[in-house]
N, C-alpha and C positions, 0 to 999 in steps of 0.2 A: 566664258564658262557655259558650262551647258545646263540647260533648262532641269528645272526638276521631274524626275520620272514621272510616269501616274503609278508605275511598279513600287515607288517605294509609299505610297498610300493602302492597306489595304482594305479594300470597301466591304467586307463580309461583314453582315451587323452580327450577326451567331459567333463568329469567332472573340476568343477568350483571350485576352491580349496581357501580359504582365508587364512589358511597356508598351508608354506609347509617349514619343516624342510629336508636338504638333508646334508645324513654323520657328523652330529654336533657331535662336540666333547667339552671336556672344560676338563682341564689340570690345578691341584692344586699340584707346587710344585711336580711332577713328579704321582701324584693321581687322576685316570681317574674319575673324578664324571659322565661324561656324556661319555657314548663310543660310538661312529658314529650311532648315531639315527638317523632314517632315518623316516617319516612320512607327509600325508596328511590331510589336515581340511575342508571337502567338505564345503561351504559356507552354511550359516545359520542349523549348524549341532551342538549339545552340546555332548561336547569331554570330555573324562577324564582322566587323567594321574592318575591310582590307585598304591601304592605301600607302602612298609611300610618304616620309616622314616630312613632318609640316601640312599636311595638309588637313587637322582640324581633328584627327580622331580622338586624340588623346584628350582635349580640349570637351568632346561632346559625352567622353566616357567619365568626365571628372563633372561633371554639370551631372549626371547622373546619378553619381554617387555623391552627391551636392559639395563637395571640396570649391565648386565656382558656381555662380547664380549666374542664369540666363539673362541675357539682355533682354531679350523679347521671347515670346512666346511660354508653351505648355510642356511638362514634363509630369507622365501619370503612372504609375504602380498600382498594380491591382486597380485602374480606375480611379485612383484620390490622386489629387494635384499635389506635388512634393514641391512645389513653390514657395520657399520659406520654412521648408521642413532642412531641419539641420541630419549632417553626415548621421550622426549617431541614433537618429530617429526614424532612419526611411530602412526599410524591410529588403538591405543590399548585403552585399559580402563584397570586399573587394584582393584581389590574387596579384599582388605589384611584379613589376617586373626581378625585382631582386628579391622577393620573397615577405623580407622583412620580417623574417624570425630572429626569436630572443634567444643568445647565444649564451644566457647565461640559465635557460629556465629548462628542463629536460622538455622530451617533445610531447608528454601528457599535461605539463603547467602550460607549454607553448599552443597546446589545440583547448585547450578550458580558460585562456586567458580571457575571451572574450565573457565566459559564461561567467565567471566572477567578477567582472566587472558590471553584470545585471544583476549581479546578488542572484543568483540562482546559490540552492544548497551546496555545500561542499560531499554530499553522499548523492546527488543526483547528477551533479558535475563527472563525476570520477565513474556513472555507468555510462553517462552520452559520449564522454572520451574514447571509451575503452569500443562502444559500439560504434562510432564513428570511425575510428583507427581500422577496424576487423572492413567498416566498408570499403576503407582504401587499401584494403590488401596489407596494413601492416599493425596486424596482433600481438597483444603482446609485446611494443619495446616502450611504452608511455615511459618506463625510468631511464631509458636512453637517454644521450646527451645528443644535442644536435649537429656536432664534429664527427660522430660514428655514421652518418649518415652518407651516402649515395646524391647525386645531385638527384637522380629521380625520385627517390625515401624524400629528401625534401620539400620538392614539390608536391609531395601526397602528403605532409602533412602539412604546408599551407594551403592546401582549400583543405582537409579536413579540419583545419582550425575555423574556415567558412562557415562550414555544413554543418558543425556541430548549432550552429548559431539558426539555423534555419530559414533562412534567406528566400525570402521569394524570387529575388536574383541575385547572380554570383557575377559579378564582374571581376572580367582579366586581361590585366595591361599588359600586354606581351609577354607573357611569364615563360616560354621556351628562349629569350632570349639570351639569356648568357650560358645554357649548354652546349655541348660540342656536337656535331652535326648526327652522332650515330643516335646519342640519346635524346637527343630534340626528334628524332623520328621513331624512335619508340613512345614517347609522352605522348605526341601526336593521338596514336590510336588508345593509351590508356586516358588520356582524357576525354576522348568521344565516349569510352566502354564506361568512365565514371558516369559523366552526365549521364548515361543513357540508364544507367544504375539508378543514381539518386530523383532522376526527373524534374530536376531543377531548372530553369531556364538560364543558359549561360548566355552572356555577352561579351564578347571575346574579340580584344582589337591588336593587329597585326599588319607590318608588312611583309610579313611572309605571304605568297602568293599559297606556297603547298602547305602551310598549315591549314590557311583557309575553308582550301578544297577540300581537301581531308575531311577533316573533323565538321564542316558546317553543315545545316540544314538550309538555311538561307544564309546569304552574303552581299554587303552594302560597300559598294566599291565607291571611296571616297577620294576624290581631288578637288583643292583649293577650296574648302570649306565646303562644299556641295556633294551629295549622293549622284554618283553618273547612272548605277543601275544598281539594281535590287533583284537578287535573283538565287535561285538554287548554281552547283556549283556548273553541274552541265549548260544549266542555259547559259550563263558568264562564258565560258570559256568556247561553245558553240554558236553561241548565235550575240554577241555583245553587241550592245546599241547606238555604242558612242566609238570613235579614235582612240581615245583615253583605254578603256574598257579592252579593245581587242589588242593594244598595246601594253595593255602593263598585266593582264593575265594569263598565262601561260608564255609559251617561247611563239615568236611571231617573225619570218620574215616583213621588211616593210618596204614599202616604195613611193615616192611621189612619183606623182605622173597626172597628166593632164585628158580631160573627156573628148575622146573622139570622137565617139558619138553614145549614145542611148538608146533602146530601145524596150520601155519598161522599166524592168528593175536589172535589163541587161547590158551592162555598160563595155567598150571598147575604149580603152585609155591607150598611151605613152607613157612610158619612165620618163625623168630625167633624164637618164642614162640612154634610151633608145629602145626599152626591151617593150614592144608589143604585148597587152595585157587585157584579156577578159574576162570580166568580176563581176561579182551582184555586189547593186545599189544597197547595202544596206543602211545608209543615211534617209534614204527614201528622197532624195531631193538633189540631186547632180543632175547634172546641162550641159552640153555639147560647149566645153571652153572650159568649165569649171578645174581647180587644182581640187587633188584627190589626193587622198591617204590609204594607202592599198595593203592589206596585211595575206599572208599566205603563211599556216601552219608547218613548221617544218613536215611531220608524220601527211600532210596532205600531199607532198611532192611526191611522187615516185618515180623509181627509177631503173633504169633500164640498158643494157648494153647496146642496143639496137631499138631504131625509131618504131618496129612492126609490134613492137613488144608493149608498146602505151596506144591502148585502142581507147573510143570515147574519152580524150581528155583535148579539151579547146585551149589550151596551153601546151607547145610544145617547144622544147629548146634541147641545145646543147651545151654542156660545159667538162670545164677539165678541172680534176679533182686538186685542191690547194694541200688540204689537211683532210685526217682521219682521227677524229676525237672517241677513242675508246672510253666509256664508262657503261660497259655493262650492257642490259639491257637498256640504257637512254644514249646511245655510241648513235654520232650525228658525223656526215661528213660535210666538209666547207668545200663548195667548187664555187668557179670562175663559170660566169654566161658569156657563153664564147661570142656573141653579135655584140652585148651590151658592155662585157666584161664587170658588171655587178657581180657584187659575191651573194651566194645564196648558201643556207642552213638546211641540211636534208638530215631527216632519221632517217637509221635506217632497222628495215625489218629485220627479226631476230628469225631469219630461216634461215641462215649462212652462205645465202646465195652470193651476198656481196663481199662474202671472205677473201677473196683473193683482189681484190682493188687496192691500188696503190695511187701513191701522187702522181699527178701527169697524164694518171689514163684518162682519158676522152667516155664521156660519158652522156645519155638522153635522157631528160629530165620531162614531168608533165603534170598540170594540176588541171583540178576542172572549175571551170567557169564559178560552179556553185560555191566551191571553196575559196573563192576569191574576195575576202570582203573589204567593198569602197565606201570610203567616207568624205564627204564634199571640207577641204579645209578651211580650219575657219581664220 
């Protein structure tokens, strides 16, 4: 496992923090889900806990909203320790993955449900409903039934049933999970425009890679109970810190291969396979013998009919085209490396130069040294 960041620390004493997680742990029958997580949630900021499943998010997101008490360590709101403070007392909201709306209540009892349960008035409940609803974009249907609704009408009034509550944070368990792919990518951007509306600090857990990027201001990439990096979405997907990191965010060719030599943060490797490879150190710690873990962006490859055509790039090879994956503008081709015969993942550019390529044409490929990133294996 890898060591905790100091990125997921932040040391700014001035910043205003709505959480803050210090050294959490959680202990299943002697199985670390959670190993001293340590993080902050600058106020009104939308956070994500990315990672793939099992590996502790769900577990650190339910310690928050107190459904589970920490083994060890700190968990703060606004600053006051929620240590013993029960679900129903800590100043959260939380967005389940299946909604958990009452199918039997229309959708102005289903968003005031929480406010009668604090005894708030029944004439002050029925204006924060109706103001709440007008925020999520849907005025005017509180006597609706919750069967007339849109999988996206849904999801807007489960967090307006949040928000009416007023929540210092809104937590959400993967709540685009069970839509279908067009309108999980429209939610996407009406839930970045929500938050960004109500200024509430969201913490939002996902293995979706592209919901993350999307919608987050900060992002906490989680494997095997540990944070690998903490970071905005460019620096994750640009400059990642760990193996882990530049493999599970975004689309990544990969390679092992061994250190031929070093020179600074300049490293000369081997495949497996045989393919000659020049990378930056980004491990900061690879050695002339060392195995390495090598990633290379598809979009950083390019490509070219003729070798004159890839000037400045310290990678250069040939292959022949396998497959041609249309979709759109993200339309990627698979070739064969004709010395190594690895297969490689190339985007391609949307200037229609490559429109006439077919399977079998021979092709020259090239990435630069810089775009190369090596990690010493562990």
């Amino acid at each position: 496992m890898s060591q905790q960041p100091a990125s997921a620390q932040n040391t700014n004493p001035a910043a205003a923090f709505d959480l803050e997680c210090r050294n959490i742990n959680k202990d299943f029958d002697g199985f670390k889900a959670v190993n001293n997580v340590s993080f902050n949630v600058p106020t009104g900021t939308f956070f994500s806990i990315l990672g793939p499943s099992g590996c502790g998010k769900t577990t650190l997101l339910r310690m928050v909203a107190g459904f589970q008490t920490p083994s060890s360590g700190d968990l703060l709101i606004k600053g006051k320790s929620m240590i013993g403070v029960p679900p129903n007392k800590r100043p959260v909201s939380m967005v389940f993955q299946h909604l958990a709306l009452f199918p039997m209540m229309d959708i102005a009892a289903n968003v005031g449900f929480g406010l009668r349960q604090r005894g708030v008035p029944r004439e002050d409940i029925a204006k924060r409903v109706e103001t709440v609803l007008e925020r999520v974009g849907l005025p005017g249907v509180g006597s609706r039934h919750i069967s007339q609704l849109s999988g996206g009408q849904k999801q807007r009034v489960a967090i307006a049933r949040c928000m009416v509550l007023e929540p210092d944070v809104l937590l959400l368990d993967e709540p685009l999970g069970a839509l279908d792919l067009k309108l999980r990518e429209h939610m996407k951007i009406e839930l970045k425009k929500l938050q960004s509306e109500f200024g509430t600090t969201f913490v939002y857990i996902t293995h979706d890679q592209s919901e993350a990027l999307v919608m987050s201001d900060q992002i906490a990439v989680m494997n095997h109970g540990e944070f690998e990096q903490v970071g905005a979405a460019r620096e994750l997907y640009h400059e990642p810190k760990t193996a882990f990191v530049a493999g599970f965010v975004g689309e990544a060719n990969s390679f092992t291969a061994k250190v031929d030599s070093i020179n600074g943060d300049a490293a000369t490797l081997v495949s497996d396979d045989g393919l000659n490879i020049k990378g930056h150190d980004a491990s900061g710690n690879l050695q002339q013998g060392d195995k390495a873990k090598v990633y290379v962006r598809p979009e950083s490859i390019r490509l070219a009919t003729s070798a004159d055509q890839l000037d400045n790039v310290e990678n250069l090879n040939q292959g022949i085209i396998e497959n041609i994956l249309f979709n759109g503008a993200n339309s990627h081709i698979l070739l064969r490396e004709e010395k190594s015969g690895g297969e490689l993942n190339v985007a391609i550019p949307q200037t229609g130069q490559f429109r006439d390529l077919t399977r079998g044409d021979k092709v020259y490929i090239g990435w630069e040294a810089a775009q190369t990133r090596c990690y010493k294996e562990s």
